[in-house]
N, C-alpha and C positions, 0 to 999 in steps of 0.2 A: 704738964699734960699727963695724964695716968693710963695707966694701963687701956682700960675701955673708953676712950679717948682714940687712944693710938690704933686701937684694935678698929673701931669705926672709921676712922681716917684708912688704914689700911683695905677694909672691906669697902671702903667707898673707891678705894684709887686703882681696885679689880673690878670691879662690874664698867665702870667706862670701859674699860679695855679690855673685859669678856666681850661687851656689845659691839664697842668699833669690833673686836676680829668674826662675829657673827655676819654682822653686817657688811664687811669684806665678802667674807667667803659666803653670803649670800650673792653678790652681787656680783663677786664671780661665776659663779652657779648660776646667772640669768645671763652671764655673758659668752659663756660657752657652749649655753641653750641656743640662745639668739644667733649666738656663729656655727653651730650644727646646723639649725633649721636653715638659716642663710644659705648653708654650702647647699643641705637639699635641695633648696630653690631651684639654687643656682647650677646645680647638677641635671634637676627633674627641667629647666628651661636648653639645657645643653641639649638633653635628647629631646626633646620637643623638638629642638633646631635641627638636629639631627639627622632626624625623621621626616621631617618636611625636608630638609634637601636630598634624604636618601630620596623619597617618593617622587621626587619631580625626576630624578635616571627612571626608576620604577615603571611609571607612566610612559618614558620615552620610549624604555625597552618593550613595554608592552605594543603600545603605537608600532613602533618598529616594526615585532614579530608579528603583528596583524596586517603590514602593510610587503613586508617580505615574504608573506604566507600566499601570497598571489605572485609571488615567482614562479620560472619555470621549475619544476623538478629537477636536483641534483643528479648527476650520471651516480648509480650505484656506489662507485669509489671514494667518490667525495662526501657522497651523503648516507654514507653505511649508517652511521650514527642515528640521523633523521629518519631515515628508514624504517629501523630497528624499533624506533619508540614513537614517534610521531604518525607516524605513516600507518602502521599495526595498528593505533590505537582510535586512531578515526576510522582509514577506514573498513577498518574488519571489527567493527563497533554493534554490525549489528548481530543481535543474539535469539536464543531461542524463544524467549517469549514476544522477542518484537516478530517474530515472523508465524506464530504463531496468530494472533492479534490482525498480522498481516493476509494472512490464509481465510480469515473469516469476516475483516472486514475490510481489503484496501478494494476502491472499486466502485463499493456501495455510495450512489451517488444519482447522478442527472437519469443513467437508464429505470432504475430502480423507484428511485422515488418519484420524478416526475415525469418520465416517458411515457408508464406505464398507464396513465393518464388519458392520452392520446392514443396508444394501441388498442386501450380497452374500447373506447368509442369506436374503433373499425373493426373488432373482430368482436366482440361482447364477453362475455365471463368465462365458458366456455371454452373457445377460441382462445384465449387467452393463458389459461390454465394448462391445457392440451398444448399451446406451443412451446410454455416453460419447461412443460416434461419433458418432450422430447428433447429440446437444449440443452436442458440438464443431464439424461442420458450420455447426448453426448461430450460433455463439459466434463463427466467426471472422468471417462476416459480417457480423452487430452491432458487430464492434469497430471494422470496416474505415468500417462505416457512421457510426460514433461519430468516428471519428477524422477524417473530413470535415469532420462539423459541429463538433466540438469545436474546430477551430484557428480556424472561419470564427465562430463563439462564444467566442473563448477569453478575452474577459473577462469575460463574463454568470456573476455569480454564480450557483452552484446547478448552472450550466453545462448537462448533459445533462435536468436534470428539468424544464428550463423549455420544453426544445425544443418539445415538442408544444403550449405554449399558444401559440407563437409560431408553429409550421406549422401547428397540426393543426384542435385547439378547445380553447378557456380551459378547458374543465370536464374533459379526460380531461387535458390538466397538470395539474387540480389534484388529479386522483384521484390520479394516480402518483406528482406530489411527496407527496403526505399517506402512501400506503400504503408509501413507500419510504426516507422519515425516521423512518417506524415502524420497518422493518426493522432500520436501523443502530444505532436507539433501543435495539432489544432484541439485536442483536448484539453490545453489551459484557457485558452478562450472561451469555450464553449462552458467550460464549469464557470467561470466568470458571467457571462451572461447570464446563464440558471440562477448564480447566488442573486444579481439583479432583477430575475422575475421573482425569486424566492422573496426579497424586500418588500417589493409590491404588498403582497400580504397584507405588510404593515403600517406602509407609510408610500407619498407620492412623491417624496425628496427626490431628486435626479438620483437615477441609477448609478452612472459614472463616477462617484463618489465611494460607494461602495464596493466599485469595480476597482478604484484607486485602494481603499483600505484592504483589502482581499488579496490587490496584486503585491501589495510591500509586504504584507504579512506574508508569505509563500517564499517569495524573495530572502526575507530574512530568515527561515526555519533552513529554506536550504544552503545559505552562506553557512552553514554548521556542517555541509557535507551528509556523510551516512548516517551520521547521530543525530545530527537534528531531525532529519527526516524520519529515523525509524522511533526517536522519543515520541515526536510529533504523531507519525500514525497509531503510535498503540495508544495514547490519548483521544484522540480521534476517535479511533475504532470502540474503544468501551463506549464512548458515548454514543455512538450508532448501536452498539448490539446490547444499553439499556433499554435504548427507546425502542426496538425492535421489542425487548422482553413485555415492554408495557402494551406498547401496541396491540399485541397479542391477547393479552387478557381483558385489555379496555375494549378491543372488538368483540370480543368471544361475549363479553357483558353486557356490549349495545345489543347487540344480535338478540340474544335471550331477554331484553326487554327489563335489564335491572340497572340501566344508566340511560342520560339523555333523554327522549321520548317518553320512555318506560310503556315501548309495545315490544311485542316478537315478532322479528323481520323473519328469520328463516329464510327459504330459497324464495322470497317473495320476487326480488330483482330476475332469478333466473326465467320465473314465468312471464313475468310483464316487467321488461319489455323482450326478456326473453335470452335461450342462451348464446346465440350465434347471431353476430350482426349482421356477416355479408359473404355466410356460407363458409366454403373451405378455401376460399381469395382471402378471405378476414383472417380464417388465421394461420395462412401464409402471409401474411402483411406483422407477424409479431415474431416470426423467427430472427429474423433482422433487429427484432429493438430486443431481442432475449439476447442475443451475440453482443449486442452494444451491451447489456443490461451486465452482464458477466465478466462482460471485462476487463482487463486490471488483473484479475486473482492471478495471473501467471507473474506477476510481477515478485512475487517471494523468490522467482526461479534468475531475473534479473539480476538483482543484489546476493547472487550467489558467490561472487568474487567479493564481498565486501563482510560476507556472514564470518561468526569465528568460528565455526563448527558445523560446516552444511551436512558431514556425515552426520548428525544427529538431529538437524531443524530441518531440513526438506524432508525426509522422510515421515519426519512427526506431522508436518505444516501441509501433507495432502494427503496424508490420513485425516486430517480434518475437515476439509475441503466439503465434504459428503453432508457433513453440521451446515455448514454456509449456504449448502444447495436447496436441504429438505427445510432448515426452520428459517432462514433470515425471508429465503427466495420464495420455494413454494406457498409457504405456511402465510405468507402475510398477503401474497396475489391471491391467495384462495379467500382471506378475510376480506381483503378489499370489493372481491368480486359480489360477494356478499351482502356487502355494505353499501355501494355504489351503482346506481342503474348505471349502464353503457350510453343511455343518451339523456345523462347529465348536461346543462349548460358549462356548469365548474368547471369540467375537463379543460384539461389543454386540447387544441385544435377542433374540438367541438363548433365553430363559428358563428357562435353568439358572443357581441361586445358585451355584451349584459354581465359574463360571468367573471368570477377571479382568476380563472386558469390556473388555479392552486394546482398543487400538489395533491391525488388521490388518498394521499394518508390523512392529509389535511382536512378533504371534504369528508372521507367517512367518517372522521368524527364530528367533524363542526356540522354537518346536517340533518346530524340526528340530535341536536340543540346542547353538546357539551361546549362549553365556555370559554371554559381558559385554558383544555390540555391541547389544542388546536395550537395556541402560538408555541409552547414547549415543544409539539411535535415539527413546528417546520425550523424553531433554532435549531434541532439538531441534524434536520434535513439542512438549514446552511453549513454548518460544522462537516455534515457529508459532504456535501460539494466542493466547499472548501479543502479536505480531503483527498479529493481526485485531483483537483486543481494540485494541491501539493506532491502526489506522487507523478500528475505528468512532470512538472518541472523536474524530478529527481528523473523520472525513465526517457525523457526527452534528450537530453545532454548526453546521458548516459551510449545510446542509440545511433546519436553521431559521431560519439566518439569513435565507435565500433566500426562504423561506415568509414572515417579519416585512416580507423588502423586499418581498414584493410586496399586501402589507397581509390576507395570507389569516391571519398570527397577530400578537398584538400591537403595535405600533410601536414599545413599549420592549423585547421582545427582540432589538432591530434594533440594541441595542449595544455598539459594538465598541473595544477599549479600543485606547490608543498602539501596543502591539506588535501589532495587528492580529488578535487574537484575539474572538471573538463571545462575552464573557465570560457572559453569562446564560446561550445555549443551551450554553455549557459546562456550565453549574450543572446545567439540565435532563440532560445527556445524563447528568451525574456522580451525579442520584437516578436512573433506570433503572438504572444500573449496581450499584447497592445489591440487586438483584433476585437478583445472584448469592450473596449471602451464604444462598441456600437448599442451599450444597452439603451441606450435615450431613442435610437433610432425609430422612426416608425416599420422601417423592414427587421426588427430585434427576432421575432419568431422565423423568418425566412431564413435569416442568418443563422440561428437554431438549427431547422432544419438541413441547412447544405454541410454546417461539422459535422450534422448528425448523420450524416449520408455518406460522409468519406470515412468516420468513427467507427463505423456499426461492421459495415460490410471488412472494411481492411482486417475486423479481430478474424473472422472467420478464414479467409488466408493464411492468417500467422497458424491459426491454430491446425488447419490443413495439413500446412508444411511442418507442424509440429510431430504430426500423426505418421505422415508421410515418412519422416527419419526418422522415426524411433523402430519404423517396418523395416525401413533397410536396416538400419541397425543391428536388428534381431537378423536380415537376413544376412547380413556379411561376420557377423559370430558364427553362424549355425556354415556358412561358405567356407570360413579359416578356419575352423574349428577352433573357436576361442571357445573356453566355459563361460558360464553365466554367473560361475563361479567370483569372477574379476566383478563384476557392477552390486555394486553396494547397496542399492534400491531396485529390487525387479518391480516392473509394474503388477497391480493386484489385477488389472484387467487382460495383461498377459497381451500376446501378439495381436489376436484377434479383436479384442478393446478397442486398438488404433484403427483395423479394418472400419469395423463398426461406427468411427468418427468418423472417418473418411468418406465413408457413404452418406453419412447423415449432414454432415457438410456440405456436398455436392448436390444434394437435395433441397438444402438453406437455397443455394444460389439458385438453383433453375426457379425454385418459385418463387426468389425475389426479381428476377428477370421478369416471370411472369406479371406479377406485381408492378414493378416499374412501368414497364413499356405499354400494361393495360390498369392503371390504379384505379380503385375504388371507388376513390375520389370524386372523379373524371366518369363514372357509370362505366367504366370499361372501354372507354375512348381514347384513340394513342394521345399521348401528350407529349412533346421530349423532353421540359424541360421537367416534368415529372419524374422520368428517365432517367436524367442524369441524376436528379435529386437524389434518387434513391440506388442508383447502379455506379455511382463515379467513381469508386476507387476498380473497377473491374476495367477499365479502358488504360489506367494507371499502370496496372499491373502487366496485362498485355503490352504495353509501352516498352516498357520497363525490362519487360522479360526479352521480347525478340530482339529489343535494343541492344540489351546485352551479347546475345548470339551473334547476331550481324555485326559487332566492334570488335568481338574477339576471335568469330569466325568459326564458333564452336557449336554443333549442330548434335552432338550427342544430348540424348534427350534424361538421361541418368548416369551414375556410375555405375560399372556393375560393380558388385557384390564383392567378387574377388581382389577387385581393385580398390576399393574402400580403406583409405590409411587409419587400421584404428588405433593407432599410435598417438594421431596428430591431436595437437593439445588435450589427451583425454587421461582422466586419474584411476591408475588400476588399483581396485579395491582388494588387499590379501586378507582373508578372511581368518580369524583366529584360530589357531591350532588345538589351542585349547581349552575344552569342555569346562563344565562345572568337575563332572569326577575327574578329570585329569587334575585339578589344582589339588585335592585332598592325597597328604603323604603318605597312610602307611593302610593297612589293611583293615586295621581297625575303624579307622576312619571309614572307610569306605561301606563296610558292613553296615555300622552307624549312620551313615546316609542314607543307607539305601533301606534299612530299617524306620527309621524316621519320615519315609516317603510311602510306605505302605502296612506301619504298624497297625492302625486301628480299620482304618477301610481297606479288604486288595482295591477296589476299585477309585481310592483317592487319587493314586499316582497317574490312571489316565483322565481323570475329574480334572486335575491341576491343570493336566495339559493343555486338555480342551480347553478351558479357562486362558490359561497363559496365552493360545492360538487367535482364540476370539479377544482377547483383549488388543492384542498386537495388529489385529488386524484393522479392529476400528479407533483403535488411540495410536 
């Protein structure tokens, strides 16, 4: 064999065995692939497994803490922990834009949108208008007055209904707490029903249905405590005060004859059929549905123990209150009046089976032939009522609570579970609430009217006795010589503000008495059970009050002045020390401030101020 021979032999007997060791160490290289991606698997199937057995503690823990969240509250010592974080953060949850929102539109609901329906019919446009002013008048003062005591009380449960046993006298708090936890007691009902005439509208399905979807939904926003509730109204509330914004220009539109019909109504309704329906009786007959119509707005002064910062949201949240009186209140009764003869069939209590007994916002638009903004206007007339219905359940519980602390009802409704909820007088307020399931009823408007009769009259009470202690108040500062210095919110309406309700209150009731005992209705004929319809919480309250006297034997009709504890649960306000120029360090500083405030105008620096005065005053 020769050389190239040997030489091809030799190169023949390395390429086999180049190839087998490629092919090895290929095949290694697919099996150490194969056993990485394996372990991946087999690692990615580990936490899989993991994960689904962590998730099932996960869910238990969760369960758990959802089902031990309706324990009693921990004494302090054991639950410093829960306190600190759980308890703070529900619930002192609510903030300044929820009470904001709160200020302008909790409330707005069954008097507003659908009462006003029915009063228009007994007093006419006129009567109608002319009663909201003066309510208003007096509304803004109450608030101004509430909004003092409320911040310099702002941790006293019950808050405003306790004011008077702490100003006034033990027995007319305990009249007005009792007749005014009644009210909210039967204002879940009562919004219940409304939302089921509000259906009507649309369809003839059984009510009760609806009355079922409305009461779970309520029930569940407030199993969230102060959060759910204050997320819930400021939701709520934008939707009411768009549709108010629309209302507003879609009427001012009809009216001028550039929508629906396309004529110009003008004051046509005021002349024919006219502006007064049944003289100065008619509208004495609407101060009582303007009190029901308003009420609620004190309720920002309620959730004062739950706010995170009342020194800065009550102050702001009734300064705005004045927005909610002149454009939600006046501005839209005055369009309606406009829009709507007073002996309409539509109205509610008109007695014609003939008509829808819609909603007054409803009819002034859908009768002047617009289409489709009629159903958008009453979904958010449900979303209102729905609304109210949600803040009775939150101020209902809240109210018994307050009555348990102060030992006027039993000790064990005084319990309140870990998320800060008053679990039993939930229970209570959530049988009341069962009352609505009468919407199928053929007595469903009777029933209407009789919540509406213990509703209306009870606000005017609270808000009485609100006026009432914010006077003694002022007058037991002005007896010890406290400053004014200490209270953190003076009223803009000042002493005399509360005078001014006071009277204008006491003038609601004599001519709803009037009213009652000789209605409209009836051509001026006694009727009683008319009477009671419209006067029952006033028998309540007298009950209630000498009841109290004769149990405990206490015949003093006030406290005086000098003996007023203002000590007792109330937050003294220390007002800062220091100024804007006290923070600047050195001289130079100061020069340069004070240059900078009157370089180019002398007259800027008192411009600002003005400015700065009138801004604070109405923001």
């Amino acid at each position: 064999m020769n050389d190239s021979d040997s030489f091809l032999a030799d190169e023949a007997g390395v390429a086999p065995l180049s190839y087998g060791l490629h092919e090895r160490d290929h095949t290694e290289k697919q099996k150490r692939g194969f056993t990485v991606t394996e372990k991946q698997e087999e690692g990615t199937e580990q936490q899989v497994k993991a994960q689904s057995t962590d998730s099932k503690p996960r869910l238990r823990n969760k369960c758990k803490k959802f089902f031990d969240s309706f324990k009693r509250q921990l004494p302090a010592d054991q639950n410093f922990e829960l306190e600190s974080q759980e308890r703070n953060n529900l619930t002192k949850s609510i903030k300044s834009r929820h009470l904001v929102m709160i200020s302008l539109g909790t409330g707005i609901g069954t008097g507003l949108l659908v009462g006003n329906g029915q009063v228009l019919g007994t007093a006419g446009p006129a009567g109608l208008v002319l009663g909201y002013g003066i309510a208003s008048i007096m509304l803004y003062c109450i608030i101004q007055a509430a909004g003092e005591l409320g911040l310099c009380y702002a941790g006293l449960t019950g808050n405003y209904t306790r004011y008077s046993s702490i100003l006034v006298d033990p027995s007319l708090g305990f009249a007005v707490s009792v007749v005014y936890t009644i009210q909210w007691l039967t204002v879940l009902p009562l919004q219940l029903v409304t939302a089921a005439m509000t259906v009507k509208y649309w369809t003839s399905v059984n009510a009760d249905i609806f009355v079922a979807v409305a009461f779970i939904f309520v029930i569940i926003i407030n199993l969230f405590g102060s959060r759910g509730y204050a997320e819930a109204e400021f939701i709520f509330n934008i939707c009411k005060i768009l549709m108010v914004i629309g209302f507003v220009i879609l009427a001012i539109i009809i009216n001028c004859g550039g929508a629906g019909d396309r004529r110009y109504i003008g004051t046509e309704y005021w002349h024919n059929p006219g502006p007064f329906a049944h003289g100065f009786k008619g509208v004495c007959t609407v101060f009582c549905y303007a009190a029901f119509s308003y009420g609620g707005i004190e309720v920002l002064l309620l959730s004062a123990a739950e706010q995170e910062n009342p020194r800065k949201s009550i102050p702001n949240a009734c300064k705005k209150v004045v927005y909610r009186i002149l454009l939600i209140y006046m501005l839209t009764t005055i369009l309606i009046c406009f829009l709507v003869p007073y002996n309409s069939d539509e109205l509610l209590g008109s007695g014609s089976s003939s008509g829808s007994h819609a909603s007054p916002f409803v009819i002034a638009v859908a009768s002047h032939g617009v289409k489709v903004v009629p159903h958008f206007i009453n979904a958010v007339i449900l979303i209102s009522v729905i609304s109210v219905a949600n803040s009775s359940l939150y101020s209902a519980p809240r109210l018994l609570l307050s009555l348990a602390e102060q030992g006027i009802l039993p000790k064990f409704l005084a319990y309140v579970d870990r998320r800060g909820r008053p679990l039993l007088c939930f229970l209570i307020s959530l049988a009341f609430g069962c009352i609505g399931f009468v919407a199928t009823s053929d007595a469903e408007e009777q029933v209407f009217t009789w919540l509406l009769a213990i509703s209306s009259l009870s606000q005017l009470f609270i808000w009485m006795a609100m006026s009432l202690s914010h006077i003694r108040f002022r007058d037991a500062m002005a007896k010890q010589g406290r400053s004014m210095n200490e209270v953190g919110y003076k009223a803009q309406t000042g002493y005399w503000g509360s005078w001014l309700a006071v009277i204008i209150a006491l003038f609601f009731l004599v001519c709803q008495f009037w009213v009652a005992i000789a209605p409209v209705s009836k051509n001026g004929k006694l009727d009683a059970k008319v009477f009671f319809q419209n006067y029952l919480a006033m028998p309540i309250v007298l009950f209630a009050y000498f009841g109290h006297k004769v149990y405990f034997k206490s015949w003093r009709f006030w406290i005086p002045a000098d003996e007023i504890d203002l000590s007792l649960h109330r937050t003294i306000y220390v007002p800062p020390t220091l100024t804007e120029t006290d923070k600047i360090d050195n001289d130079e500083d100061i020069e340069e401030y004070e240059t900078s405030e009157s370089s180019e105008n002398p007259n800027s620096s008192t411009s600002r101020k003005f400015f700065k005065r009138a801004v604070n005053f109405w923001c």
